[in-house]
N, CA, C and O atoms as a Maestro MAE file, in Angstrom:
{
 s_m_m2io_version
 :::
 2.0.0
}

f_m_ct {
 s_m_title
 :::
 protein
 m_atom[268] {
  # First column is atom index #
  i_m_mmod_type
  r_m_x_coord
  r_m_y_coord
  r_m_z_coord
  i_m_residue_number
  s_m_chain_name
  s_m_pdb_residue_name
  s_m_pdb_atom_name
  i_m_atomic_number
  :::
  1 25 0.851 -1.181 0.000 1 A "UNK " " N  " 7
  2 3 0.000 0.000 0.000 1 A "UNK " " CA " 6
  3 2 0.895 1.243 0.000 1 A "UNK " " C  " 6
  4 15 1.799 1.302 0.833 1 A "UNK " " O  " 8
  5 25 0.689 2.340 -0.962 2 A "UNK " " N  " 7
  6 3 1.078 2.730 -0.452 2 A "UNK " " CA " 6
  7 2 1.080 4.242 0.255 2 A "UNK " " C  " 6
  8 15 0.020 4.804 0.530 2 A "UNK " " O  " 8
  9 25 2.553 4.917 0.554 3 A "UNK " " N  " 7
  10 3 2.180 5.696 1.617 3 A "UNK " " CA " 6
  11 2 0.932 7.282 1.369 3 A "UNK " " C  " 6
  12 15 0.527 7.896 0.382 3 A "UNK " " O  " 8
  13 25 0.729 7.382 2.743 4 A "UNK " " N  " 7
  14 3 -0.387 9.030 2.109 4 A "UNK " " CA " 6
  15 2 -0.144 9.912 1.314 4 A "UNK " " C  " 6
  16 15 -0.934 10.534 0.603 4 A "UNK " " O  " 8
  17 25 1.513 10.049 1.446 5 A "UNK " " N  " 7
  18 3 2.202 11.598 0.989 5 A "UNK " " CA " 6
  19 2 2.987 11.416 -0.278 5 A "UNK " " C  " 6
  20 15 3.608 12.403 -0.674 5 A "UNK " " O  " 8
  21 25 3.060 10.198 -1.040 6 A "UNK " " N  " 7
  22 3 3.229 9.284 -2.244 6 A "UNK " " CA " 6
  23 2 2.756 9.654 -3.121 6 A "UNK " " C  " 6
  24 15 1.528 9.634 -3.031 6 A "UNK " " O  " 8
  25 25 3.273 10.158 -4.353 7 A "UNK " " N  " 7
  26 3 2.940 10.824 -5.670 7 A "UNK " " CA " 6
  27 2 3.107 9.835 -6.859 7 A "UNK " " C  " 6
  28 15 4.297 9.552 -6.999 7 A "UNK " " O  " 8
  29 25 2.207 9.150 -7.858 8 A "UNK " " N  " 7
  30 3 2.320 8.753 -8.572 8 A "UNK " " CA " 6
  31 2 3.578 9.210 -9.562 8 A "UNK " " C  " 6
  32 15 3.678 10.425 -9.734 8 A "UNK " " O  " 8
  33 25 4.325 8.550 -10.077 9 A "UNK " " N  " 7
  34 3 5.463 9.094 -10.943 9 A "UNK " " CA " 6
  35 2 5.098 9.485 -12.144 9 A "UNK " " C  " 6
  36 15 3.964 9.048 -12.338 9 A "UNK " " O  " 8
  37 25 5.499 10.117 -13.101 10 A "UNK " " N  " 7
  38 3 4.727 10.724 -14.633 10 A "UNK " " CA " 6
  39 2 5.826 9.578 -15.294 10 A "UNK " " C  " 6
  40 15 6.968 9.456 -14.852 10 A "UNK " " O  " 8
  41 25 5.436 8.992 -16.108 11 A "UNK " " N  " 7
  42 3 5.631 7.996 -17.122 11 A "UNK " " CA " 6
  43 2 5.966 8.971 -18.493 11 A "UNK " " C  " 6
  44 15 5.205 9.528 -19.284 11 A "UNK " " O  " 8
  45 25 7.304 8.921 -18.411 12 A "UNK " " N  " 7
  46 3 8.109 9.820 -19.870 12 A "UNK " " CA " 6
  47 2 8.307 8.853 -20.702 12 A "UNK " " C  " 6
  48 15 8.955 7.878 -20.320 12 A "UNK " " O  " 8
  49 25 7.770 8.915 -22.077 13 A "UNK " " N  " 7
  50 3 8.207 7.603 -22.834 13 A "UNK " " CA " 6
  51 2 9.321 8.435 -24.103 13 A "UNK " " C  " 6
  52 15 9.350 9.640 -24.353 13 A "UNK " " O  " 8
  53 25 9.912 7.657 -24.553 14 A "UNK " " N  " 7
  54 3 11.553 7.739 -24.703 14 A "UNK " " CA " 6
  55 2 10.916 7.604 -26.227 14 A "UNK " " C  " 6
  56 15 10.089 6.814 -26.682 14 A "UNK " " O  " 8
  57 25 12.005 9.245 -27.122 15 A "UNK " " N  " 7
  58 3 11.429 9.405 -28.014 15 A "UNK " " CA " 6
  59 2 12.441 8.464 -29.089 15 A "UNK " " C  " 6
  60 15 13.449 7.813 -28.818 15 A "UNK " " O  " 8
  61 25 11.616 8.713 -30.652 16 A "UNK " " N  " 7
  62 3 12.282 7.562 -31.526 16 A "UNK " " CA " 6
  63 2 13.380 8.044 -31.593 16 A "UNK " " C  " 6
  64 15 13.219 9.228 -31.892 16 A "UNK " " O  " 8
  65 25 15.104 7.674 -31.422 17 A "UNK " " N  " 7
  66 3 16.255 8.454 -32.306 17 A "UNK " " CA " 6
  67 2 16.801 8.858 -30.742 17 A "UNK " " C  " 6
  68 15 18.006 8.947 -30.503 17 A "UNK " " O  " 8
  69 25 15.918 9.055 -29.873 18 A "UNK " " N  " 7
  70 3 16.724 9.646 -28.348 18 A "UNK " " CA " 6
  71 2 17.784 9.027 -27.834 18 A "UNK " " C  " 6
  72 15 17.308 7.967 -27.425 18 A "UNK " " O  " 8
  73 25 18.593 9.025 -27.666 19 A "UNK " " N  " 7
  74 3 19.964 8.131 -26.761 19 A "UNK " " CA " 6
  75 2 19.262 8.134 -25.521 19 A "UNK " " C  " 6
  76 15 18.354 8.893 -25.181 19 A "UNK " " O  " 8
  77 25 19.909 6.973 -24.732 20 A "UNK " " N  " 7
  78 3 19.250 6.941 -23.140 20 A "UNK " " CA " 6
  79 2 19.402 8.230 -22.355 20 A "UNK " " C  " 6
  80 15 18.667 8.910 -21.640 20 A "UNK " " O  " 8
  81 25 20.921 8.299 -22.872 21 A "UNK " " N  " 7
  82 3 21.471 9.403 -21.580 21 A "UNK " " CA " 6
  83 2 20.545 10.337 -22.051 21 A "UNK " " C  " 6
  84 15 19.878 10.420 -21.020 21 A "UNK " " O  " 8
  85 25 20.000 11.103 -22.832 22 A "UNK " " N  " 7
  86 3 19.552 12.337 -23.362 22 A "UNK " " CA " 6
  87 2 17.797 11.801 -22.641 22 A "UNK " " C  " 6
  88 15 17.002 12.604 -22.154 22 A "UNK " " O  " 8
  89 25 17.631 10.755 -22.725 23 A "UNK " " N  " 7
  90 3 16.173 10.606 -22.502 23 A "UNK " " CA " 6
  91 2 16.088 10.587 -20.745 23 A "UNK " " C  " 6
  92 15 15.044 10.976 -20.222 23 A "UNK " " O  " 8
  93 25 17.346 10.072 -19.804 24 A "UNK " " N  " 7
  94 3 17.231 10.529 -18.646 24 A "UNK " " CA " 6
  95 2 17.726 11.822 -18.184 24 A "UNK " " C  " 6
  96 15 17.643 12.275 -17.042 24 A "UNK " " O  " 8
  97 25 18.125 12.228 -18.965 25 A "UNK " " N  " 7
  98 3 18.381 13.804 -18.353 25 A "UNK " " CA " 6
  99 2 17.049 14.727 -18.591 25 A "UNK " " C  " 6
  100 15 16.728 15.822 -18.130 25 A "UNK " " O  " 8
  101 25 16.460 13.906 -19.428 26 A "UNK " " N  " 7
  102 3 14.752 14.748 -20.013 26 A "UNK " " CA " 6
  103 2 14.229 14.397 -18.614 26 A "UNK " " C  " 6
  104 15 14.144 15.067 -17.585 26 A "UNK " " O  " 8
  105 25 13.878 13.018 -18.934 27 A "UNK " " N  " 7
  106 3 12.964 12.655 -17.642 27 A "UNK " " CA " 6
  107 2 13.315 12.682 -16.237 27 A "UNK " " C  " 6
  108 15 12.526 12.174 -15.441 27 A "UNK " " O  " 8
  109 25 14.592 13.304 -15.748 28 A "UNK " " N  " 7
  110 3 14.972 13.771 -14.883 28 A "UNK " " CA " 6
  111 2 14.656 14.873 -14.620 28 A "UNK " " C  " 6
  112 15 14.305 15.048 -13.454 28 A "UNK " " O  " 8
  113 25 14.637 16.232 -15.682 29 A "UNK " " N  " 7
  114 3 14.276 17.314 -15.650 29 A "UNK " " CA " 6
  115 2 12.780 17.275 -14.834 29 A "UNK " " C  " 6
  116 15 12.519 17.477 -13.648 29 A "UNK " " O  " 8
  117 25 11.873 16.909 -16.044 30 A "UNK " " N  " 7
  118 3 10.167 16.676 -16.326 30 A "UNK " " CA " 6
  119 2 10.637 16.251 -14.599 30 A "UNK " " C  " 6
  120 15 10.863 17.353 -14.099 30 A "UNK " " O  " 8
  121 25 10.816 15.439 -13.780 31 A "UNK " " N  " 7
  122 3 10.310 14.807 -12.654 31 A "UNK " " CA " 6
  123 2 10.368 15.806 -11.515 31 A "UNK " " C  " 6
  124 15 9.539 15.864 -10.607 31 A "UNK " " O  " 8
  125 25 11.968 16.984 -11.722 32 A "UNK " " N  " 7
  126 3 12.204 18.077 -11.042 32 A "UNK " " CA " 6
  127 2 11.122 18.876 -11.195 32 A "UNK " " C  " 6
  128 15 10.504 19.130 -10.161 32 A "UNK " " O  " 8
  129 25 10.696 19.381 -12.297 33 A "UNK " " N  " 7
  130 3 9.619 20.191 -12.428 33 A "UNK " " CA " 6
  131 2 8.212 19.939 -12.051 33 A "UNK " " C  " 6
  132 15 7.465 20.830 -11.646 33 A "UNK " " O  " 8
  133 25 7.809 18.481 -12.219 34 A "UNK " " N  " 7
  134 3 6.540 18.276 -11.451 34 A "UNK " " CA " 6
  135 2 6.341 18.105 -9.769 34 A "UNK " " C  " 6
  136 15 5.376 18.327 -9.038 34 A "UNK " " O  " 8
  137 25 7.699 17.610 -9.509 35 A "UNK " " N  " 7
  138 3 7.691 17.703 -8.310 35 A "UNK " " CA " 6
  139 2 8.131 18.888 -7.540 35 A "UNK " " C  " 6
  140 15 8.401 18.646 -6.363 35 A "UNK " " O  " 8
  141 25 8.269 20.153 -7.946 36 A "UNK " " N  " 7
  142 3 8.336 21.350 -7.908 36 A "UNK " " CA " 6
  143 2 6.785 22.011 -7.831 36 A "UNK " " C  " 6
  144 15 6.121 22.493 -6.914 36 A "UNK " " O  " 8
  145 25 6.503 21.737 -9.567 37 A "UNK " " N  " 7
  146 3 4.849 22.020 -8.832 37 A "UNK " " CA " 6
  147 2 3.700 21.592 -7.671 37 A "UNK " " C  " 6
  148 15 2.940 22.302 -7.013 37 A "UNK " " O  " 8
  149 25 3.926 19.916 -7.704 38 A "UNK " " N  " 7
  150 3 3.542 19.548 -6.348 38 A "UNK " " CA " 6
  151 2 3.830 20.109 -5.324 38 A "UNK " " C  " 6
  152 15 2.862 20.249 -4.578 38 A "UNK " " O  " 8
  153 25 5.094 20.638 -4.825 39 A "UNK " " N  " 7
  154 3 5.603 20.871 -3.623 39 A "UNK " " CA " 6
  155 2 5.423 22.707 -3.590 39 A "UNK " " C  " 6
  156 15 5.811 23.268 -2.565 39 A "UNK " " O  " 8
  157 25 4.934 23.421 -4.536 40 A "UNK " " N  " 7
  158 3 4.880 24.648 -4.442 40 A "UNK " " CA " 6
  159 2 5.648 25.567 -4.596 40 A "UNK " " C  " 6
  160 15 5.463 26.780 -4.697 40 A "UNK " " O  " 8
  161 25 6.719 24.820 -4.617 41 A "UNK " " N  " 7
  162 3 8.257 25.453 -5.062 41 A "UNK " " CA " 6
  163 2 8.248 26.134 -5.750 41 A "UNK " " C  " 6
  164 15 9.387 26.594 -5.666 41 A "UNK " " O  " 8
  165 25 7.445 26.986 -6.987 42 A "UNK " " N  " 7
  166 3 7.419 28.426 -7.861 42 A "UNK " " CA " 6
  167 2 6.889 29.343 -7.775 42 A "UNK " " C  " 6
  168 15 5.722 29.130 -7.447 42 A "UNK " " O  " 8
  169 25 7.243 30.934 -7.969 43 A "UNK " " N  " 7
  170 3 6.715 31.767 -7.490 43 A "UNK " " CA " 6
  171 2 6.135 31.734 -9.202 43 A "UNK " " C  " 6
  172 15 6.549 31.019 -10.114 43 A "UNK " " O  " 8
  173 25 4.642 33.156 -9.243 44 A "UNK " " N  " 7
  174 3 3.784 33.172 -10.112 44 A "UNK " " CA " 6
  175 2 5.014 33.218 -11.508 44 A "UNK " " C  " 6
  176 15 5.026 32.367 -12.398 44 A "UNK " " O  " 8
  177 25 5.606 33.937 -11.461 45 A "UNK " " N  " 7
  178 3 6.710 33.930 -12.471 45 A "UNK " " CA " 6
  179 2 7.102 32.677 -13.066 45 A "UNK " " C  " 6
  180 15 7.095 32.289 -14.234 45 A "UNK " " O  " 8
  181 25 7.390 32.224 -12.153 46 A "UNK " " N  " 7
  182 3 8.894 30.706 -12.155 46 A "UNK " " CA " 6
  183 2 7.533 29.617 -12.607 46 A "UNK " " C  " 6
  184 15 7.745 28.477 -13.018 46 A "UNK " " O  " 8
  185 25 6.410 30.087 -12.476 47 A "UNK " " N  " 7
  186 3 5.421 28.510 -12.812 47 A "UNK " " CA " 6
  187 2 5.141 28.916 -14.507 47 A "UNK " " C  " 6
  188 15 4.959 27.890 -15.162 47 A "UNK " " O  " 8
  189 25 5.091 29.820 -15.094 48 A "UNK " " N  " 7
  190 3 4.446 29.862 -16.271 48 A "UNK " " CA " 6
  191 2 6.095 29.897 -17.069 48 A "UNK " " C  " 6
  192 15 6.143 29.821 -18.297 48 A "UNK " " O  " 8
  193 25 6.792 29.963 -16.624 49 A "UNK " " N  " 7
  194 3 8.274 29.750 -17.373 49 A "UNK " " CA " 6
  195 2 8.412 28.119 -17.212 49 A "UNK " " C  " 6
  196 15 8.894 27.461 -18.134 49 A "UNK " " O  " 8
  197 25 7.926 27.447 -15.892 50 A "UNK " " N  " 7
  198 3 8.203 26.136 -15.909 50 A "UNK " " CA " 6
  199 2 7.107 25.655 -16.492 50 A "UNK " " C  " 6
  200 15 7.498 24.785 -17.271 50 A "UNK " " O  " 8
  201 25 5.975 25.744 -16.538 51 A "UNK " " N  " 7
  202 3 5.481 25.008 -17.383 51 A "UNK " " CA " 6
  203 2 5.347 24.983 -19.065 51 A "UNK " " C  " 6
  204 15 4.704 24.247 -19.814 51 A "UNK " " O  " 8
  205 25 6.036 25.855 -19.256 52 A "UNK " " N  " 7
  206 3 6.490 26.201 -20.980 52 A "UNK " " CA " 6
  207 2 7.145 25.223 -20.942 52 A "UNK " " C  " 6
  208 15 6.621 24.241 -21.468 52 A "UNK " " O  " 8
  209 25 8.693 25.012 -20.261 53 A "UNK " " N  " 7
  210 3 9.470 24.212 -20.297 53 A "UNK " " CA " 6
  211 2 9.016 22.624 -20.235 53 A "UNK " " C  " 6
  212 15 9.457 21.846 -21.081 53 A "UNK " " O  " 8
  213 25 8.251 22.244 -19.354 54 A "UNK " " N  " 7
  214 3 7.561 21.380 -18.824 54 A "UNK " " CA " 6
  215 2 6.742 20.904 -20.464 54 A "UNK " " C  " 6
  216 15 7.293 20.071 -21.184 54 A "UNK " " O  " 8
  217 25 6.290 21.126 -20.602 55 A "UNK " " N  " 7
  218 3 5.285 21.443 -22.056 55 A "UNK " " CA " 6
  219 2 6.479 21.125 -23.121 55 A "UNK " " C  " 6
  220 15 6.183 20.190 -23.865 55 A "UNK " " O  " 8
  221 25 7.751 21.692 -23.354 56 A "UNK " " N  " 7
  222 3 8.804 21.068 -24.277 56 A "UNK " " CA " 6
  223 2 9.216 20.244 -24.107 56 A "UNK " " C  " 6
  224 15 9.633 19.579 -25.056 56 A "UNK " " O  " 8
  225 25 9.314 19.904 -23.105 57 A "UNK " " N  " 7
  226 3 10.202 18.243 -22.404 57 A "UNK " " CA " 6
  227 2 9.519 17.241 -22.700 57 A "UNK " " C  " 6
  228 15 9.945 16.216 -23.233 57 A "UNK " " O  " 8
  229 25 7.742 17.613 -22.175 58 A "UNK " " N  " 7
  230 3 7.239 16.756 -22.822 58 A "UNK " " CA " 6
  231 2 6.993 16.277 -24.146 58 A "UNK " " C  " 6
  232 15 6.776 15.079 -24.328 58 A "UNK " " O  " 8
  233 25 7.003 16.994 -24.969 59 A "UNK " " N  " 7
  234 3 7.056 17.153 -26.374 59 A "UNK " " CA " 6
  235 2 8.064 16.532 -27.476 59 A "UNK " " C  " 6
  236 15 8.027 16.538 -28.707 59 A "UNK " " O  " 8
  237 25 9.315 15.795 -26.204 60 A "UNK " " N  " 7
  238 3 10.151 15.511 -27.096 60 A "UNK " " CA " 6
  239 2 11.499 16.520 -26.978 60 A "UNK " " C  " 6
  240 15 12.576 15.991 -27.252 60 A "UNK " " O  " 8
  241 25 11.502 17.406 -26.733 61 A "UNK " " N  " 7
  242 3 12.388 18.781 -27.136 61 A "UNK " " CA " 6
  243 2 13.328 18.305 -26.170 61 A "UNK " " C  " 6
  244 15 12.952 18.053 -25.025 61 A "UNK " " O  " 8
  245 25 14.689 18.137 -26.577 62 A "UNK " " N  " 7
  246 3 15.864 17.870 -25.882 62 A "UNK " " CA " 6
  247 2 16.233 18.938 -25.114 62 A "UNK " " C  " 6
  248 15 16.114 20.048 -25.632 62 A "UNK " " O  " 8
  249 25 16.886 18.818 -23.385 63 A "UNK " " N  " 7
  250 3 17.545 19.538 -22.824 63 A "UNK " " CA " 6
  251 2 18.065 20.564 -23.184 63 A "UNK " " C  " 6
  252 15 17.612 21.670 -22.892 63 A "UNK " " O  " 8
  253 25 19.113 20.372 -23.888 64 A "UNK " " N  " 7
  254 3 20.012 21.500 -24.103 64 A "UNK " " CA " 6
  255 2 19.631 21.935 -24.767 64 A "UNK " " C  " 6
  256 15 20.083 23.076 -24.671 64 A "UNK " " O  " 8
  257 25 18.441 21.870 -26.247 65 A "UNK " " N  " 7
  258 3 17.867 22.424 -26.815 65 A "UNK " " CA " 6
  259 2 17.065 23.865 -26.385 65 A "UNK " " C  " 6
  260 15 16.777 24.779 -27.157 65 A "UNK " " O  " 8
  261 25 16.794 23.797 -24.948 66 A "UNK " " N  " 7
  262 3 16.012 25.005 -24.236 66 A "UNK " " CA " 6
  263 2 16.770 25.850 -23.521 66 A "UNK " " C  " 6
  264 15 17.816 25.640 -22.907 66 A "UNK " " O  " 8
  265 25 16.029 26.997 -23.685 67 A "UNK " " N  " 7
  266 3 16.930 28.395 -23.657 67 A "UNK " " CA " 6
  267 2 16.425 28.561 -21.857 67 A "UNK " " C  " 6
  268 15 16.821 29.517 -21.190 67 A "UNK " " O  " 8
  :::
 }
 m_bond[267] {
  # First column is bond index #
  i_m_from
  i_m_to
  i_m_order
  :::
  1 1 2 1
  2 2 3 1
  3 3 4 2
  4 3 5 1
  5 5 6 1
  6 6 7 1
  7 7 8 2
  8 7 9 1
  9 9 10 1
  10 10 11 1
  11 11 12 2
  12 11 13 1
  13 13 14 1
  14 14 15 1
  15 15 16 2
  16 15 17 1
  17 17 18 1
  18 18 19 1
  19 19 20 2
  20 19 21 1
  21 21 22 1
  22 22 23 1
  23 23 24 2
  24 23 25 1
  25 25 26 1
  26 26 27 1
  27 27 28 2
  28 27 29 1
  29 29 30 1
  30 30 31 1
  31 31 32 2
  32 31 33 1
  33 33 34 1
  34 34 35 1
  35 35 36 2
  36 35 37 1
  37 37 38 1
  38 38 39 1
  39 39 40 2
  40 39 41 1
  41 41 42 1
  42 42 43 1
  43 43 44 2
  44 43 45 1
  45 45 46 1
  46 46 47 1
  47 47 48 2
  48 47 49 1
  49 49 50 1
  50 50 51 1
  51 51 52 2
  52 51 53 1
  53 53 54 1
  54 54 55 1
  55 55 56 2
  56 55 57 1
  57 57 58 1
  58 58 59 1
  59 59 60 2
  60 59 61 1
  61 61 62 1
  62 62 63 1
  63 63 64 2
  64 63 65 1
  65 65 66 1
  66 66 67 1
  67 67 68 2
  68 67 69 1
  69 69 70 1
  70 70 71 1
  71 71 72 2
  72 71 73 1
  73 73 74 1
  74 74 75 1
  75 75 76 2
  76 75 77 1
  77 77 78 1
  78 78 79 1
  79 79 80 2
  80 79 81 1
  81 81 82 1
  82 82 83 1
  83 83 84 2
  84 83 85 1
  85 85 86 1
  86 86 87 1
  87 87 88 2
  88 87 89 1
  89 89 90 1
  90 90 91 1
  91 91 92 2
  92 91 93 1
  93 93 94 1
  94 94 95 1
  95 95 96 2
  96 95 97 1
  97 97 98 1
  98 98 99 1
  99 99 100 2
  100 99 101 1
  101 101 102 1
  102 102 103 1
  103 103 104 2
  104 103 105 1
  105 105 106 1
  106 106 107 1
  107 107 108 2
  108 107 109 1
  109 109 110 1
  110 110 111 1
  111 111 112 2
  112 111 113 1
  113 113 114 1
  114 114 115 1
  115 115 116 2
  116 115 117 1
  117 117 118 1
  118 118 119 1
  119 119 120 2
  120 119 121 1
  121 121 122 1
  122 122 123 1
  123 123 124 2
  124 123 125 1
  125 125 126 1
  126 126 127 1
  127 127 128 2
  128 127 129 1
  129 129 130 1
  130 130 131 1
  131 131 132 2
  132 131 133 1
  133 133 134 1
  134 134 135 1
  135 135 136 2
  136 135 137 1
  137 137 138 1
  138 138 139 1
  139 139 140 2
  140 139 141 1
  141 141 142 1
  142 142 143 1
  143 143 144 2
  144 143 145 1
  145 145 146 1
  146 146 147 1
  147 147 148 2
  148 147 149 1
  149 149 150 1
  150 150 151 1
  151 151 152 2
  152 151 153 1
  153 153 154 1
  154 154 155 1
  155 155 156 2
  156 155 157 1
  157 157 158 1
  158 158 159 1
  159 159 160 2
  160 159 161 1
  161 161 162 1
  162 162 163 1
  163 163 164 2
  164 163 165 1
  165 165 166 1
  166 166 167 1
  167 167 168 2
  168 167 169 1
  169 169 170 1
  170 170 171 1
  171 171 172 2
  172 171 173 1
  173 173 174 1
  174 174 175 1
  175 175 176 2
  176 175 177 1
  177 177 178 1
  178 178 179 1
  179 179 180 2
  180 179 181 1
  181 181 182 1
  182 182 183 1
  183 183 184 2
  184 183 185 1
  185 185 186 1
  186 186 187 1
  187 187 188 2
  188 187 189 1
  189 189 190 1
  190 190 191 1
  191 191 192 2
  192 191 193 1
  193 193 194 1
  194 194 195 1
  195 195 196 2
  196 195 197 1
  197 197 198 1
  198 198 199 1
  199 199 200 2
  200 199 201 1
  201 201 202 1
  202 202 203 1
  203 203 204 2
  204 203 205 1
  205 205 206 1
  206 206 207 1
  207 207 208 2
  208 207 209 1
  209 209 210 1
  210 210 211 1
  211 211 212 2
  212 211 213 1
  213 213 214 1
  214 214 215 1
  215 215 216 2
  216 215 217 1
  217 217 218 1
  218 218 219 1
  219 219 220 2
  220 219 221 1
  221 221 222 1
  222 222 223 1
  223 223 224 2
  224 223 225 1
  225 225 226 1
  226 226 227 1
  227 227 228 2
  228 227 229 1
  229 229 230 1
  230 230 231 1
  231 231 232 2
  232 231 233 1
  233 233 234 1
  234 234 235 1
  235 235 236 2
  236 235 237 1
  237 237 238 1
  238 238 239 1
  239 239 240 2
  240 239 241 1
  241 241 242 1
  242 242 243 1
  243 243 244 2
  244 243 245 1
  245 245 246 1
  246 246 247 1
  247 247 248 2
  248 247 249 1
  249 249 250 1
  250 250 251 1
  251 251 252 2
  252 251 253 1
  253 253 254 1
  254 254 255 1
  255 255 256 2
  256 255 257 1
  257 257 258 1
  258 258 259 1
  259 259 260 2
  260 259 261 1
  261 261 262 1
  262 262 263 1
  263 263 264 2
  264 263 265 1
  265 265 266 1
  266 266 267 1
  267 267 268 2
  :::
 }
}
């Protein structure tokens, strides 16, 4: 079972042509950022910049690709 304070994980699926390393540094990102929004961690600013970002990551759009 599990615990109360336990967040389902977001399931990043790994794009066609991606190298691993490039696909865990994505889904490393994406996991910082949701668990950022969970935890409240952005001010009004820092949430509509992260979820742009958030929104490219998901999309496929490589790391270093974002400004």
């Amino acid at each position: 079972m599990p615990a109360i304070y336990s967040w389902v994980r977001y399931k990043v699926p790994q794009v066609a042509g991606e190298t691993e390393e490039a696909y865990e540094q994505r889904r490393a990102e994406i996991d910082a950022i949701i668990e950022g929004f969970r935890w409240n961690r952005f001010s009004a600013e820092e949430s509509d910049a992260m979820e742009k970002r958030l929104q490219a990551l998901k999309s496929g759009v490589p790391v270093g690709e974002l400004a």
